[in-house]
N, C-alpha and C positions, 0 to 999 in steps of 0.2 A: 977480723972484727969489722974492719972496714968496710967491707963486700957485703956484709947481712946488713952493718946500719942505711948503704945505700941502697938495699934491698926494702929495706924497712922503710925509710923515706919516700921512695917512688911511690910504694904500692899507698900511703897513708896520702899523696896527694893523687891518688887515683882516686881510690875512695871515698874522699873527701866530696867527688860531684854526685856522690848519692847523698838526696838532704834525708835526714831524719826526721821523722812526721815531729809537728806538736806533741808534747807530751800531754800526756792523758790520763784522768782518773773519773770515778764515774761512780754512781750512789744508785742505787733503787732497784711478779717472773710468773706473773699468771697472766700476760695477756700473750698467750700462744695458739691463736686458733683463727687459720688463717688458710688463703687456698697454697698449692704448690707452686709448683714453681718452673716459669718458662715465659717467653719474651719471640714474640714474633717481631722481626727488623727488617728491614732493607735499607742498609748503606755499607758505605766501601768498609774492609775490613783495614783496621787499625791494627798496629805494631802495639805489643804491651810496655807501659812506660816504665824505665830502667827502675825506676820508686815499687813498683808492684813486682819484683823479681825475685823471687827466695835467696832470703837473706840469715845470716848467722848474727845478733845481735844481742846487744848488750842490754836486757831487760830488770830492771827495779822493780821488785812486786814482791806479797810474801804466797803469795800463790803454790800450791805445792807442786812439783816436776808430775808431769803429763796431766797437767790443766791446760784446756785451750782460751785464749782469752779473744775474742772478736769484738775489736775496735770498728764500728760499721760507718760512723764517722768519718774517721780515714782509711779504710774500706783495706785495713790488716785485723788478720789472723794471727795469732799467736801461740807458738806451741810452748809450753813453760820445758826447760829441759835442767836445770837447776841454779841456784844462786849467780842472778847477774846474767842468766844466759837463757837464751833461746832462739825457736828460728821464727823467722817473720814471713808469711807468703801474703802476698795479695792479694783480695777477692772480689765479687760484684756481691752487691746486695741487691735488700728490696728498694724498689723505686718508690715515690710519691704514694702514701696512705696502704703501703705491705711493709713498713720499717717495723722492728720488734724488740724487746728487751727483755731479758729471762736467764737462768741459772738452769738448764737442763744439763740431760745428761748421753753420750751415747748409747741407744738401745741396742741396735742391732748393726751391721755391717754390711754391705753386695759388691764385688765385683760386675762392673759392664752391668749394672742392674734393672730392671725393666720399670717402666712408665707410668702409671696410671694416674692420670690431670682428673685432679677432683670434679663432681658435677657440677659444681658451681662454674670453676674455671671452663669448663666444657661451654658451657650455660654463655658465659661473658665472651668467651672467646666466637662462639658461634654468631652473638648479635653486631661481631665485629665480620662476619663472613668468614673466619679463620675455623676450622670444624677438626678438632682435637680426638685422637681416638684414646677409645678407653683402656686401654692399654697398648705399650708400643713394647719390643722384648728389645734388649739391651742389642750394645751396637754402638759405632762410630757415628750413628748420625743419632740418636737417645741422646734428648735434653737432660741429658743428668751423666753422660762422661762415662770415664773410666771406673769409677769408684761413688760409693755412698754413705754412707755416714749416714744414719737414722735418730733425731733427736727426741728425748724422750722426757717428759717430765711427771712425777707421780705414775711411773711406770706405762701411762701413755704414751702413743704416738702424736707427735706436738702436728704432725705434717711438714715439719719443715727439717733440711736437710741442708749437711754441709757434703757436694757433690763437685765434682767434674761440668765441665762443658761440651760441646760441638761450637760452641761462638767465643773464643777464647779473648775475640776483642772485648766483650764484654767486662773484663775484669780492672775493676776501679771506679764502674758506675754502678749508678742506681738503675738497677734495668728487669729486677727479677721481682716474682710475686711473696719475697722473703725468703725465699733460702737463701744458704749461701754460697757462693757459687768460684770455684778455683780453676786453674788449668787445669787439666790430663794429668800433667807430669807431677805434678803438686801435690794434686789431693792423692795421686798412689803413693807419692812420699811420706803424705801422712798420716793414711791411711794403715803403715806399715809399722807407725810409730805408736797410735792412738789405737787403745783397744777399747772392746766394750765395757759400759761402766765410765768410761772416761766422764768428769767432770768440763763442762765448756758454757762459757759465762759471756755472754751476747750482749756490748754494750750499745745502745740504740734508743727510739725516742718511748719515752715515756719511763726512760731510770727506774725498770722494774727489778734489774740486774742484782740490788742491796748493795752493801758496801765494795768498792774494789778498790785497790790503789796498785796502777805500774805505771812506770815511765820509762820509755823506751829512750837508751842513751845513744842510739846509731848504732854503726856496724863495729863487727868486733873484731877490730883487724887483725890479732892474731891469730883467733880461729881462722879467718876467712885467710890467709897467706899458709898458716900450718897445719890448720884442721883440729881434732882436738874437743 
C-alpha cells in the first residue's frame, strides 16, 4: 500500500504544473457564414505548450457523452465521454474579426481530405500577393491535416471545420480564418471517437452558442496514471 500511495503522490505533484484553464460557462448559432480556413506565416516554428496537450479531465457539464464542447476563448476542445469526465485537446482558432459562436453539428467526415479556399479567400488572399489554388488534394503539406470534421448547421455546410494542421505551431492562437484547428495526431484521435451527427457547441464571440454550463476541474489523475 505503501508503494501505490508514493506512486500516487509523485505523479499528483507532477501533474500538478499543468494549470487548469478558468473555468467556463457561456450563454447565446446563426452567425455561421464565413470564409475557410488557412493562415499564411513566416516565423520560427514553436514547440506546443504542455496546457494545449491532450489531456483526460475532470469535466462538470450536463452535456451528453459524445458532445464536443469548443471553449475558443481558452483555445480547448472538449470531447464529453461521461459524467465528470472527458478528454481535453487544444486548438487554434479564428483570429481577429473570423471568431464564431454556434450549436452545429458534424455533417460529414474525410481522411487526408482535399482543399478548396473559398473565392472570397482566394480573392483576399491574392490582394495580399499570396494566390491560393482552387483546390489542393489532400496530403502532408494540405492546410487541413490528417483528418476533417465538416460542420453543419440546418443540414448545411457552415464552411467551417474542426481539422488537422501542416503548422502544428499554430495551436493556442488565433491564427485561422475560423475553423478549428488541432494537431495531426489529435484530430485522428477524435476523429475515431466523434461520428457523424455528432452534436459540437462553439463557444466564441457574440454568445450565439444558447445556454451551456461546464467547468473543467483539471486533469484527472487517475485516469491519467490507470487509464480507465
Amino acid at each position: 500500500m505503501k508503494k501505490y500511495l508514493a506512486v500516487f503522490a509523485a505523479a499528483s505533484i507532477a501533474l500538478s504544473s499543468f494549470a487548469a484553464p478558468a473555468s467556463a460557462g457561456a450563454m447565446g448559432a446563426n452567425h455561421l457564414a464565413a470564409p475557410g480556413d488557412v493562415t499564411l506565416i513566416s516565423q520560427q516554428k514553436k514547440q506546443v505548450a504542455d496546457k494545449f496537450k491532450r489531456r483526460v479531465v475532470r469535466l462538470i457539464t450536463d452535456e451528453k457523452p459524445g458532445t464536443i464542447i469548443i471553449d475558443t476563448n481558452n483555445k480547448f476542445l472538449y470531447y464529453v465521454e461521461g459524467k465528470n469526465r472527458a478528454t481535453r485537446y487544444g486548438v487554434g482558432v479564428g483570429r481577429d474579426g473570423f471568431g464564431w459562436s454556434g450549436v452545429v453539428k458534424i455533417g460529414r467526415k474525410a481522411e487526408w481530405p482535399e482543399w478548396r479556399p473559398p473565392a472570397e479567400m482566394r480573392r483576399r488572399e491574392a490582394a495580399k500577393g499570396h494566390m491560393l489554388p482552387v483546390v489542393q488534394k489532400g496530403g502532408v503539406d494540405n492546410p487541413l491535416g490528417a483528418r476533417a470534421m465538416y460542420l453543419y448547421k440546418g443540414g448545411r455546410d457552415t464552411i467551417f471545420r474542426i481539422h488537422g494542421t501542416n503548422q502544428p505551431w499554430t495551436i493556442g492562437l488565433n491564427m485561422s480564418s475560423g475553423c478549428i484547428r488541432m494537431m495531426n495526431k489529435d484530430v485522428e484521435h477524435l476523429y475515431d471517437r466523434a461520428g457523424v451527427g455528432s452534436k459540437v457547441i462553439v463557444i466564441g464571440p457574440g454568445n450565439r452558442q444558447g445556454q451551456v454550463s461546464f467547468q473543467d476541474k483539471g486533469i484527472d489523475i487517475l485516469r491519467t496514471m490507470f487509464g480507465g
